[in-house]
Every structure is written in C-alpha cells, then in structure tokens.
C-alpha positions as CSV (number, residue, x, y, z in Angstrom):
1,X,0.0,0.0,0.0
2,X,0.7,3.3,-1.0
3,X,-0.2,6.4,1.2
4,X,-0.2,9.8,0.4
5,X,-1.1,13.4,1.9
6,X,-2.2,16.1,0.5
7,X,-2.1,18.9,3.3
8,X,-3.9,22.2,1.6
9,X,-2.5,24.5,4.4
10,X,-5.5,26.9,5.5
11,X,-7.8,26.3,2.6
12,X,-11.0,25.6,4.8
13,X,-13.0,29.0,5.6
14,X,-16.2,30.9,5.9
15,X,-18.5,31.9,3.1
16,X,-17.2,35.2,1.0
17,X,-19.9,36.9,-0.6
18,X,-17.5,37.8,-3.6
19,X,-17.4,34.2,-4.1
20,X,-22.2,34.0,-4.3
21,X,-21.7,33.0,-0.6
22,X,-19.5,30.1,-1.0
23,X,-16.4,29.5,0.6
24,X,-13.3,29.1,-1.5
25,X,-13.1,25.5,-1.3
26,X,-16.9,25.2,-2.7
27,X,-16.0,27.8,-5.5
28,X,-13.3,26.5,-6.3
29,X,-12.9,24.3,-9.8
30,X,-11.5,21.1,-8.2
31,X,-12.7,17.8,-10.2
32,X,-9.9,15.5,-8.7
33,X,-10.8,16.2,-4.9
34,X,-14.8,15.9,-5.8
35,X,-14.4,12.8,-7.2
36,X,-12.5,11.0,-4.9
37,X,-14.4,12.2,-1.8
38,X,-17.3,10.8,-3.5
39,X,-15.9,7.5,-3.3
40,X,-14.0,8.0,0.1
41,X,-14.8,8.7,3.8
42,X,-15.4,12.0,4.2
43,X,-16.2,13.9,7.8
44,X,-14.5,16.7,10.1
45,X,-11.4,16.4,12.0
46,X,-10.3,18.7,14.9
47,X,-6.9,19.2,14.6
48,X,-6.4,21.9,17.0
49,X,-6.9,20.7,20.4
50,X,-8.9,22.8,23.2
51,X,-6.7,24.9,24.5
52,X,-4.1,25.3,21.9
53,X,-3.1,28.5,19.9
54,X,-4.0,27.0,16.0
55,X,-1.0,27.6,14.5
56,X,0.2,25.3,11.4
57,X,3.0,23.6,13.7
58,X,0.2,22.7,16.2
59,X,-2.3,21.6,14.0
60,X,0.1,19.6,11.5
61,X,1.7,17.9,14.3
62,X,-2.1,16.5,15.0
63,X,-2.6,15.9,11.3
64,X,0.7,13.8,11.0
65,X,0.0,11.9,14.2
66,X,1.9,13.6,17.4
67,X,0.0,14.4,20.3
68,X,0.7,18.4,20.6
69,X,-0.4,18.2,23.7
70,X,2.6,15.6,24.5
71,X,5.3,16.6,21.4
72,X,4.7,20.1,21.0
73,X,7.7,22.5,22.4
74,X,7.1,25.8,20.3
75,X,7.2,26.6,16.9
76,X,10.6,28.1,16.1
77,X,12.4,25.0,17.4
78,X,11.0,23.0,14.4
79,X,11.8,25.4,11.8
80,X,15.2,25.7,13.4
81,X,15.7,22.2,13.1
82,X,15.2,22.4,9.2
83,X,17.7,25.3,9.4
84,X,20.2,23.0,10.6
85,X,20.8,24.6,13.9
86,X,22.0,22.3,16.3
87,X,20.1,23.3,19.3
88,X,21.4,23.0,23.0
89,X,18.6,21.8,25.7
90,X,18.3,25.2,27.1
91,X,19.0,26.9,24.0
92,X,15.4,28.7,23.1
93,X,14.5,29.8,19.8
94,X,12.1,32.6,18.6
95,X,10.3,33.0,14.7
96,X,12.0,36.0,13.2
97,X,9.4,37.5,10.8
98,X,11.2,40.3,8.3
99,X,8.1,42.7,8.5
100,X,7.3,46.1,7.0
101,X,6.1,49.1,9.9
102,X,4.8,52.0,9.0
103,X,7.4,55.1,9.8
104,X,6.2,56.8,13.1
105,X,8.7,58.1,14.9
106,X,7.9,56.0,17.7
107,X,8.0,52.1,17.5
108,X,5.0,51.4,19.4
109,X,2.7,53.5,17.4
110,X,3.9,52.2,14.1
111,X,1.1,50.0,11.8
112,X,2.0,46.8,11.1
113,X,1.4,47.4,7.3
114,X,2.7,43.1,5.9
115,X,3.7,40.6,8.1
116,X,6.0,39.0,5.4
117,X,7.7,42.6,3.9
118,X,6.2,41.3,0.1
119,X,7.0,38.1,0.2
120,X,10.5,39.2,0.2
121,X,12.9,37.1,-2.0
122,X,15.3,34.6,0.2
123,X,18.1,35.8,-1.2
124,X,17.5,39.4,-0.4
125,X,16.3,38.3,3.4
126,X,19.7,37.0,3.3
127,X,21.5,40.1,3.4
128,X,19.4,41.5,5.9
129,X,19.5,38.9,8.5
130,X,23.4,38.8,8.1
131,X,23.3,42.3,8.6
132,X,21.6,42.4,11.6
133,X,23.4,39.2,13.0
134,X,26.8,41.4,12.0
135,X,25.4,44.5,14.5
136,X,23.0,42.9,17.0
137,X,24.7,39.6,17.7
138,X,26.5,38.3,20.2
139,X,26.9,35.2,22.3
140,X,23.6,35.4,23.6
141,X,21.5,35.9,20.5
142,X,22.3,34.4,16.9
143,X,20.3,34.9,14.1
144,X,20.0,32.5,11.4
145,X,18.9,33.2,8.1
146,X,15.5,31.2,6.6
147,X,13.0,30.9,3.8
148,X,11.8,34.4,2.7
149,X,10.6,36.5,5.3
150,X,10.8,33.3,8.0
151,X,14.1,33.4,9.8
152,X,15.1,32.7,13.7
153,X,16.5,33.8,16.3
154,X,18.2,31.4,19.2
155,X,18.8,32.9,22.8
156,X,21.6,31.0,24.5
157,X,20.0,29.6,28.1
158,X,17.0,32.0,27.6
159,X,13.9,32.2,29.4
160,X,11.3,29.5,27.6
161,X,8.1,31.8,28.4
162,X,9.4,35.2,28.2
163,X,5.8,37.0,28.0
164,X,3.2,37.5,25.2
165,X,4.7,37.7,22.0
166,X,1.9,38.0,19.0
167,X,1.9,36.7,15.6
168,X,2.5,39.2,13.4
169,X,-0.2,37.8,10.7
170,X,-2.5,38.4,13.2
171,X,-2.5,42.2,13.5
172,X,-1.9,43.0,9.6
173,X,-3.1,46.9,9.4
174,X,-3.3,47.4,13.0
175,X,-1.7,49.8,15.0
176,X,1.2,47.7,17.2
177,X,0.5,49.5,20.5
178,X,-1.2,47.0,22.0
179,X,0.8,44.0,20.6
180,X,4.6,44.8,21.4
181,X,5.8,41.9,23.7
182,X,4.9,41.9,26.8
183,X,5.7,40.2,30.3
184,X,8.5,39.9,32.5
185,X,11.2,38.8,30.5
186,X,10.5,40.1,26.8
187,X,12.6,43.7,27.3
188,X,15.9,41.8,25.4
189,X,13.8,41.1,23.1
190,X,11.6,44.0,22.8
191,X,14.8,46.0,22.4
192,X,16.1,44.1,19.5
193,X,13.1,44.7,17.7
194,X,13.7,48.3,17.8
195,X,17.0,48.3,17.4
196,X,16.3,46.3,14.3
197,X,14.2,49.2,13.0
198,X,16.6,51.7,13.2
199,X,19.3,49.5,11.3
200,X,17.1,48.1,8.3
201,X,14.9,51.0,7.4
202,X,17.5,52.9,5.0
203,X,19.3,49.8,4.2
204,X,20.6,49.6,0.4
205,X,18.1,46.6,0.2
206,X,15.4,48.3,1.5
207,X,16.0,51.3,-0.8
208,X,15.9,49.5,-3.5
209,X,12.8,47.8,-2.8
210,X,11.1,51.0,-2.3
211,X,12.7,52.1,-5.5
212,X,10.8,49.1,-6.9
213,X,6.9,50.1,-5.5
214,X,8.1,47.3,-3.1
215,X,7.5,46.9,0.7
216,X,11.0,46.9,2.7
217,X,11.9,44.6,5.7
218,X,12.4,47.3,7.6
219,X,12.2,45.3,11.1
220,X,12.2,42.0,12.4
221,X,9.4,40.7,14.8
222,X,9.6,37.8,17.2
223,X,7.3,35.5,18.2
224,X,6.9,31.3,17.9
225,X,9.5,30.8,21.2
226,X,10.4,27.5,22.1
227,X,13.1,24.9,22.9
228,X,14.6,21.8,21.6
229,X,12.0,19.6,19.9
230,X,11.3,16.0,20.4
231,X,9.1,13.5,18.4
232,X,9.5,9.9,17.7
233,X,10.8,8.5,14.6
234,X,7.9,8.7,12.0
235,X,8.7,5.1,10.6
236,X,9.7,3.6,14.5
237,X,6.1,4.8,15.1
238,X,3.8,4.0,12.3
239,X,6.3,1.2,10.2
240,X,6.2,3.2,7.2
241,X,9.3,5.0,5.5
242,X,7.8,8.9,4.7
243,X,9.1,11.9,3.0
244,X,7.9,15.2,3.5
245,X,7.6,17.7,0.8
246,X,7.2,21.1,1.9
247,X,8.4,25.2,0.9
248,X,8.4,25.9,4.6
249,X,11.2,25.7,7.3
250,X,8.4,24.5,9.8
251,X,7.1,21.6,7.8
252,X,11.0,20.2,6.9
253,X,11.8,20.6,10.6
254,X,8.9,18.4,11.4
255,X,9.9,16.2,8.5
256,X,13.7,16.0,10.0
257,X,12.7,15.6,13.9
258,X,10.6,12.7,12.8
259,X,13.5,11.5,10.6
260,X,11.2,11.4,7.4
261,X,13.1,12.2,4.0
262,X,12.7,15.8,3.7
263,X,12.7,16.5,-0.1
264,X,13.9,20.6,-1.6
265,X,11.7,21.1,-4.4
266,X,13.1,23.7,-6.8
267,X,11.0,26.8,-7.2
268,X,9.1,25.9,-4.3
269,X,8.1,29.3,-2.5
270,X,5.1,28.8,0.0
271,X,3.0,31.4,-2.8
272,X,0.7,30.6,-5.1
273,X,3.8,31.3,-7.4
274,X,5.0,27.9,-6.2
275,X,6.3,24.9,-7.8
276,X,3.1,22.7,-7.9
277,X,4.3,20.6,-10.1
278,X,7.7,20.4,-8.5
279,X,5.9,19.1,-5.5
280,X,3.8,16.8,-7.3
281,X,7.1,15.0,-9.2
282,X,9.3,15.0,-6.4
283,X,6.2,12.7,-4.3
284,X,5.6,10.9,-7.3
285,X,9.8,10.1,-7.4
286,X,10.0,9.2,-3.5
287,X,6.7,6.5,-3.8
288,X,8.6,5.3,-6.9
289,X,12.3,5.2,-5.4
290,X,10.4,3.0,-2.4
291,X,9.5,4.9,0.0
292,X,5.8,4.3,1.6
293,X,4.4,7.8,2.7
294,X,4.6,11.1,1.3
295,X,3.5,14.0,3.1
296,X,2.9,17.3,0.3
297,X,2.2,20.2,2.2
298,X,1.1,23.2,0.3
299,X,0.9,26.8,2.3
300,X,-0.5,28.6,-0.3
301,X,-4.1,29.0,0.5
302,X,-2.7,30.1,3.7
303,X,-0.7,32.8,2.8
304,X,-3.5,34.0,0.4
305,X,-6.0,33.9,3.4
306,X,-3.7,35.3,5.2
307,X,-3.4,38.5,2.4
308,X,-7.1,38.0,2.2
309,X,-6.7,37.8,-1.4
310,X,-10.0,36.4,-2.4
311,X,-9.8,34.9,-6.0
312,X,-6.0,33.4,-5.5
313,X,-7.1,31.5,-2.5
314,X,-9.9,29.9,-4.8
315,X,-7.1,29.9,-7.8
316,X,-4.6,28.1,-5.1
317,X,-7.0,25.2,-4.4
318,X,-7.7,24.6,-7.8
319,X,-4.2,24.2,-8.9
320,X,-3.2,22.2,-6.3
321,X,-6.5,20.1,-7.5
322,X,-5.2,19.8,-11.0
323,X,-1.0,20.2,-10.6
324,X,-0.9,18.0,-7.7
325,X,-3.6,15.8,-6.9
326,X,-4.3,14.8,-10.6
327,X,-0.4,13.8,-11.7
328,X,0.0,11.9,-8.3
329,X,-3.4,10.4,-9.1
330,X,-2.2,9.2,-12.2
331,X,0.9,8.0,-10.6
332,X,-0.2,5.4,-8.1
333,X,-2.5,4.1,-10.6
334,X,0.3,3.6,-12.7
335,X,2.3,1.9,-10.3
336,X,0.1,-1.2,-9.9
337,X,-0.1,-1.4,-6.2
338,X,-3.3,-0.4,-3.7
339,X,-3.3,3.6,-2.5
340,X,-4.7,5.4,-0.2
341,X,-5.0,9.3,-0.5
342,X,-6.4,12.0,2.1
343,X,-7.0,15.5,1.5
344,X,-7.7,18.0,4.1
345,X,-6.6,21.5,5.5
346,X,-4.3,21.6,8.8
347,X,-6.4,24.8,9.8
348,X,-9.2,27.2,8.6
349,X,-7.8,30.7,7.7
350,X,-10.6,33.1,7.3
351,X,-10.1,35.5,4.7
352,X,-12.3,37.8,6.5
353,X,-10.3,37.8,9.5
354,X,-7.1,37.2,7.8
355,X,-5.7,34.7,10.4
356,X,-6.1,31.2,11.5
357,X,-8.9,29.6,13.5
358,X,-9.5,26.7,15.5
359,X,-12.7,24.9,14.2
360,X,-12.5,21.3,12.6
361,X,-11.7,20.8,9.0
362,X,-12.8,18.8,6.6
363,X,-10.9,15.9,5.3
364,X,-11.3,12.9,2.7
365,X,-9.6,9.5,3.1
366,X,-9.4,7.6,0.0
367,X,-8.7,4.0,-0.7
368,X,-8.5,2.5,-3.8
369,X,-9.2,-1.0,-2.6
370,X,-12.5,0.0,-0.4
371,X,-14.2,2.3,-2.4
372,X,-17.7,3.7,-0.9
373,X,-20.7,6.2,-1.9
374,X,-19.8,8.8,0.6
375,X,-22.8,11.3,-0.7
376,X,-20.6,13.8,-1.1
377,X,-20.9,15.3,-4.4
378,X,-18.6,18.5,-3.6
379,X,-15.8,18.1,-1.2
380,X,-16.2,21.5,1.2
381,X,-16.9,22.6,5.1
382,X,-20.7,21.7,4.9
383,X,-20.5,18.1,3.1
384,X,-17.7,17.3,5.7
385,X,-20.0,18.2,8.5
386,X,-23.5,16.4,6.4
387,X,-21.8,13.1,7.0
388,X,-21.5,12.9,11.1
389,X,-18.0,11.6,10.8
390,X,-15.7,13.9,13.3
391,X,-12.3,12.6,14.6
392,X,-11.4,13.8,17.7
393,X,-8.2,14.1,19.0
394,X,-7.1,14.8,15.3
395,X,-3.7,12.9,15.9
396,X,-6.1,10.0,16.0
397,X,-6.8,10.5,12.4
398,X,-3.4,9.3,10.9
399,X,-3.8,6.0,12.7
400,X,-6.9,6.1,11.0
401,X,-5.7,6.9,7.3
402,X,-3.2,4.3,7.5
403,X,-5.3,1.1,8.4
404,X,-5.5,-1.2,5.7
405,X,-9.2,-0.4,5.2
406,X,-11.4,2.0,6.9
C-alpha cells in the first residue's frame, strides 16, 4: 500500500460573498478532490486541540500523528531544526518574521502594514538577517537566516516563556501599540526589535525595494519561542518510511525531527507562485524510489488567506487540485499497487479575519481498494460536516488513514 497526503495549508474558511456566498473550497474548480471524496470517507477532523493557539505547527503535528499536547515545544524549534541549527537543551528559539512598519517616529505606534515585507525574496532576506546578525549579535542571540521573510533567532539559556509575544499575521493593518511583547522577561527582546528598525529601514536593500513600489523589511518581529523539539521517529512509530515535501522551514523541521526524507523542491516558495508541479514530481519520485508515505504540504491557501486575497485562494486550491492531486493520481495508478489518499486543510484561515482559527476541518480518506458512496458530491466545510463523521483528538486521524481499510 501506498499512502499519500495532501495537506492544503489553511484552505478551509467561511462563506465570501464575492465568491455567491460560497467559501473558497466550494467555488473552487477542483474535479480530482470531488471525485474522490465521492468514493471515500469523508467527515470533520479537529486538529487543534482545546486549549491550543491554532497555528500550522500545532495543527500539523495533530494531522501527521503527534499528540501536541505531549510533542509540541514551540514553533521556532521546528523550523530551526530544518535550518540546521544544532540546538542545546536550554537553547530557546524565537520566529523571526522580516516585517514592513509604517514610519512613526515612535516604535510602538507604528502599523503593522505586511507581516512577510512582500513576500521578500530569500536571497535578499539574506542580506538583511546577516546584517543584523553582524550589528545585534553576540553570544547570547544568533540569528540565522530562513526561507523568505521566515528566519530565527536562538537565545543562549533564555527564558522559555518570556511573556506574550503576537503573531505578526495576526495584526496586519493594525496599529502595534497594544501587541509589542509583553511580560517579564521580553525587554531583550523587545529592544532588539527596535534596534532592528533603526538599522534596516534605510538599508541599500530596502532602498531598493522601495525604489521598486516594493514593501522593505524594515524590522524584524519575534514570536513562535520555544526549545529543543522532540518527536518519535515517523517510521519507528507508524512502520512506514515517509518523506515530506514542503516550501516551509516548519514543515521540513517536522519532517527531519521525525527522521522522514525531507525532499527541496526547486521553485518551491510557500505562494501561489510555487512549484506545484515540482511538489507533485518529487512525491511521485519518492513512492517510486520505495518509499511508503509522502506528506505534500502546500501553504499557499494560507498565505493567500492570510493576504485576504480572495480569487488566488480559490485559484490556489484549484491548482493544487489539477498540478498535484491529478499527476500523483495518475501516478499510483500507474504503479500497480493499492493507494490510499487523504486530503484536508491543517487549519481554517478566514479570509475575512485574515488569520487562523480553530474549528474542525474537513478531510477525505481515500482508498482504492475499499471504495464507498460517501454522498458527497462536492468536497467542502458543509459536506464534511453532512456526513456525522468527526475525529477527535485529530492525531487519532493518521492512525486512521493508515489502516488497511477504513
């Protein structure tokens, strides 16, 4: 048997009356995922667990079978593990967002205009994070550069709950008053985000970019703390070998804590300018080269929900329908054995709040050799919930996907 994972990162959300009242997933042209939830099960899954912030490291922890609630240490310590930082036990990391604030004198009364400064290009992030590593660090903070915007900071024997530090997709257009860090131990870090300001806002990058009609990373912003991850070996736990195919420092970090195969896809961004097809190919090559899992995680309907662009969250889903799901499709057909597919979102992200939220998703589990009449004639939100299927704890629901028949 062949298993495979499509993980369509925030595609589930609420109706948009642009789209007649539909959500993007119900608008959206998708023929590949409709007709396989129509012979699959199909119901809701609760991948954030009570409690928990829904963030993509919680909720795909859940989806690829770790208890958060046991394996979860923070965010940043994942994506710093696909960094390659080797991480001491009381080392503790923190996301490092390259952001664009408005130009207030002041810090705290600046806007945060884009929580990902344009999508700026990895190679220009580059320069800035070794900049600011050449003036603010030292032997207690080291920053490391990422993907894009998504870079980290690691504070040698730091405090692993400094205070309240806030996603900066969360507060996109507001004012920052009310959402600099706060708590007993964040002043360090408050004062690097300042100090960061000052340094990056007439940098030769940023100049250019402005030159450009571009936003500049003109400040970093730190959030996502944690310390040292551990999880089990993937394969130890579920006797499978897996890969994981993913743009995004989180996802490979989860991939190489698990010791899965973490694949680099060329051209692979974490946009809906991604390499689709790139993704699709390079899961296609690792169930062909032996390998028995493949996790593809896509963060484009994310990041578009994120942007609250309407139309390229519903363009997002379709090309993942028809550059992902349909070659792979094709693929394990091709390859003669049994298969079994689910589809789902890790997390809702609104695109009328423009973060994530914390209600179940919907999700389709596939199996070539046990095909049903689900009723489902559209694969959405409400013919998740018409079925009365809901898995909860979500980790439960890879256990699930990989039984030999439902």
């Amino acid at each position: 048997m062949k298993y495979a994972v499509v993980l369509c990162d925030g595609m589930a959300d609420r109706p948009v009356a642009e789209l007649g009242n539909k959500t993007p997933m119900s608008a959206a042209d998708k023929p590949n995922m409709n007709s396989l939830a129509a012979k699959a099960e199909v119901g809701l899954v609760k991948t954030v667990a009570t409690g928990m912030k829904p963030g993509s490291d919680v909720a795909n922890l859940s989806v690829i079978g770790y208890d958060p609630k046991v394996y979860y240490t923070g965010r940043s310590p994942l994506e710093a593990a696909s960094i390659g930082i080797d991480l001491k036990n009381d080392d503790v990391t923190l996301r490092c967002n390259l952001v664009t604030l408005s130009d207030e004198p002041n810090y705290e009364d600046k806007t945060m205009v884009d929580y990902c400064a344009g999508d700026i290009s990895s190679s220009e992030a580059k320069i800035l994070v070794e900049y600011i590593q050449e003036k603010l660090g030292n032997n207690i903070f080291r920053f490391y550069n990422g993907v894009s915007y998504r870079h980290c900071l690691v504070w040698t024997k730091g405090e692993p709950k400094p205070g309240i530090l806030t996603p900066p997709h969360d507060i996109t257009g507001r004012k920052i008053t009310e959402y600099i860090p706060k708590g007993e131990f964040v002043d360090p870090l408050y004062d690097l985000m300042k100090k960061s300001y000052d340094l990056l806002k007439d940098h030769p990058v940023n100049l250019k970019r402005v030159a450009e009609g571009k936003n500049p990373a003109n400040s970093i912003w730190l959030w996502g703390e944690g310390m040292k991850p551990r999880l089990d070996s993937f394969e130890k736990k579920f006797g499978i070998k897996a890969s994981m195919i993913s743009a995004v420092d989180l996802l490979k970090g989860i991939g190489k804590c698990a010791e899965m195969a973490v694949c680099n896809v060329e051209g692979a961004t974490g946009y809906i300018d991604t390499n689709f097809s790139g993704k699709a190919q390079s899961a296609i090559d690792e169930l062909k080269r032996g390998q028995d899992f493949v996790y593809i995680h896509v963060e484009a309907p994310d990041e578009c929900g994120h942007r609250a662009e309407i139309e390229n969250k519903k363009k997002s889903i379709e090309l993942i329908d028809h550059l992902i799901l349909e070659p792979l499709v094709k693929a394990l057909k091709e390859m003669g054995e049994d298969y079994s597919i689910m589809v789902l979102p890790d997390h809702p992200t609104p695109l009328c709040i423009k973060t994530h939220s914390g209600e179940p998703v919907p999700y389709f589990i596939y199996r070539s050799n046990d095909e049903k009449d689900s009723g489902v004639t559209v694969f959405d939100e409400d013919s998740a919930a018409s079925t009365g299927i809901y898995v909860d704890p979500g980790y439960t629901l890879m256990n699930r996907f990989l039984q030999s028949n439902s």
